[in-house]
C-alpha positions as CSV (number, residue, x, y, z in Angstrom):
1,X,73.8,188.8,100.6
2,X,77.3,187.5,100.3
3,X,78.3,184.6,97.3
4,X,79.1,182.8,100.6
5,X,75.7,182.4,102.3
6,X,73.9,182.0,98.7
7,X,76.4,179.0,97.7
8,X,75.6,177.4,101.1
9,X,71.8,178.1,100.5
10,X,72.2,176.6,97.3
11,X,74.1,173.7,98.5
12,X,71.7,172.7,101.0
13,X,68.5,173.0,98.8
14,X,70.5,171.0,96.6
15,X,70.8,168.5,99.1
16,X,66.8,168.3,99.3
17,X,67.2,168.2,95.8
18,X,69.0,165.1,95.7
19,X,65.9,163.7,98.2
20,X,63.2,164.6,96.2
21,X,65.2,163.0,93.2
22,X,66.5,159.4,94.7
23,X,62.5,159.5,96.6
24,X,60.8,159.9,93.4
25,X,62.5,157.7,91.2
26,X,62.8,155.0,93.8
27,X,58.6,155.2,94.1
28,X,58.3,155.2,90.6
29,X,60.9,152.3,89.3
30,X,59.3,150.1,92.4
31,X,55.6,150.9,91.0
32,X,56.9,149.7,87.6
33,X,58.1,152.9,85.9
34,X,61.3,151.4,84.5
35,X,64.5,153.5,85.3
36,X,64.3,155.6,82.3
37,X,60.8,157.3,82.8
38,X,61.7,157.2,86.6
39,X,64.4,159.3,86.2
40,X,63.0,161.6,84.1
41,X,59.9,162.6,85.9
42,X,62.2,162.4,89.4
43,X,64.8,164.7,87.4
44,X,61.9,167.0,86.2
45,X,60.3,166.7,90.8
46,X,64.0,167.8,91.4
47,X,64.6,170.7,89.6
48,X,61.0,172.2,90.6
49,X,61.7,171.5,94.5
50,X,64.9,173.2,94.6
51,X,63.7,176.3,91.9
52,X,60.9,177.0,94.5
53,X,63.0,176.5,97.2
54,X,65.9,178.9,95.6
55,X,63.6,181.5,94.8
56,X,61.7,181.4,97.9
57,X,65.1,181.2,100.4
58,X,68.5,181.1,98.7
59,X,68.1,184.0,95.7
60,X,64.7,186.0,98.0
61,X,66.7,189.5,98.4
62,X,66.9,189.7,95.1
63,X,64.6,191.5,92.6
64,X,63.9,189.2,90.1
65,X,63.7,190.2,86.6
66,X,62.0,187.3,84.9
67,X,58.5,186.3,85.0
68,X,57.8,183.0,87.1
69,X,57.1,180.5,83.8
70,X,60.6,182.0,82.1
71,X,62.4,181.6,85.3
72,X,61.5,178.3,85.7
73,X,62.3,177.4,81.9
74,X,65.6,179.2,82.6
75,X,66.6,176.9,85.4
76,X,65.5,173.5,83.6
77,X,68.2,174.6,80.9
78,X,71.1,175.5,83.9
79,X,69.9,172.4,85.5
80,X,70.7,170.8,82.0
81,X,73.6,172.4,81.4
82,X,74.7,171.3,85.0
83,X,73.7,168.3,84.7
84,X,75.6,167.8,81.4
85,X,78.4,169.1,82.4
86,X,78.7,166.4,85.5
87,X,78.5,163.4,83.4
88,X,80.6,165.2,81.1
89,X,83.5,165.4,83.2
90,X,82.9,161.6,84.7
91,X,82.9,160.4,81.6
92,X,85.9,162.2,80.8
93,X,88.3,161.5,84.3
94,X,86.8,157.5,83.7
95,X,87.9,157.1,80.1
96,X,91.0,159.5,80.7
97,X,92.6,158.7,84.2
98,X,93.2,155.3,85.9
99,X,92.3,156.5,89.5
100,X,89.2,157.8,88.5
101,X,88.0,154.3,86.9
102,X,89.8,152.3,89.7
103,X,87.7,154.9,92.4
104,X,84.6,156.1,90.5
105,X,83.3,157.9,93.6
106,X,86.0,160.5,93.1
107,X,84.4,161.1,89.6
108,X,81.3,161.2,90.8
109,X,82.8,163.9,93.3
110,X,84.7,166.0,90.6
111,X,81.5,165.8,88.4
112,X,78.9,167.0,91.0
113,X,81.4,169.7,91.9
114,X,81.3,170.9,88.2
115,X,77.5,170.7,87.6
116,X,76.6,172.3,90.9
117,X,79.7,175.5,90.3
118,X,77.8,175.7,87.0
119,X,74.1,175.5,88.3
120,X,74.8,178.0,91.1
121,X,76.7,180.8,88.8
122,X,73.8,180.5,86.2
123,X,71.5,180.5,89.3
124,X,73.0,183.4,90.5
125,X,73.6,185.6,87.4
126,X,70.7,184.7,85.0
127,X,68.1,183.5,86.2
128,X,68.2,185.1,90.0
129,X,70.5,187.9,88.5
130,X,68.2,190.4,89.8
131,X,69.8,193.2,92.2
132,X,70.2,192.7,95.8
133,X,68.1,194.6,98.0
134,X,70.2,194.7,100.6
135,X,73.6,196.7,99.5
């Protein structure tokens, strides 16, 4: 399967991503959570949704060479690493750049851009990284 067709899998499970994440931590903060531990059990809901749904649809054709539990461990540290690397650069165009603290949305944008380009090649390479069966 062409990069193409996997980035738009990947873009669109990400979008159910995002779903699962704002649903979950919306639930939780209104039953009393507080923001922090809503987050981190919607962030946790998140990244299992859009592993099954990577492995099951965006990455199937591919032989995968990890066991299920280190896969999943795998993509909890991309997701990480993504995820770090989003705030990351907000942080960095906000302190940095007037038109990215007058218009945060564009940092927002430039931010998800970078986290999900890093999620999808570690998606890709390591953790799906198996061959292709279809050549």
């Amino acid at each position: 399967m062409s990069i193409w067709r996997e980035s738009a899998g990947f873009a669109i499970v990400g979008t159910v991503g995002f779903l699962v994440d704002a649903g979950v931590v919306t639930l939780l903060a209104a039953a009393g959570a507080g923001p922090w531990w809503a987050r981190a059990a919607s962030f946790l809901a998140a990244v299992a949704t859009t592993w099954q749904l990577n492995r099951r649809f965006t990455f199937k054709h591919r032989d995968m060479r990890h066991t299920q539990k280190r896969s999943f461990g795998h993509y909890v540290a991309a997701c990480l690493v993504g995820g770090g690397l989003n705030l990351g650069t907000y942080a960095l165009l906000v302190a940095q750049m007037p038109l990215f603290e007058r218009y945060l949305f564009l940092a927002v944008a430039a931010g998800s851009v970078a986290g999900m380009g890093a999620n999808f090649l570690l998606a890709r390479y390591w953790i799906f990284g198996g061959q292709s069966a279809q050549r």
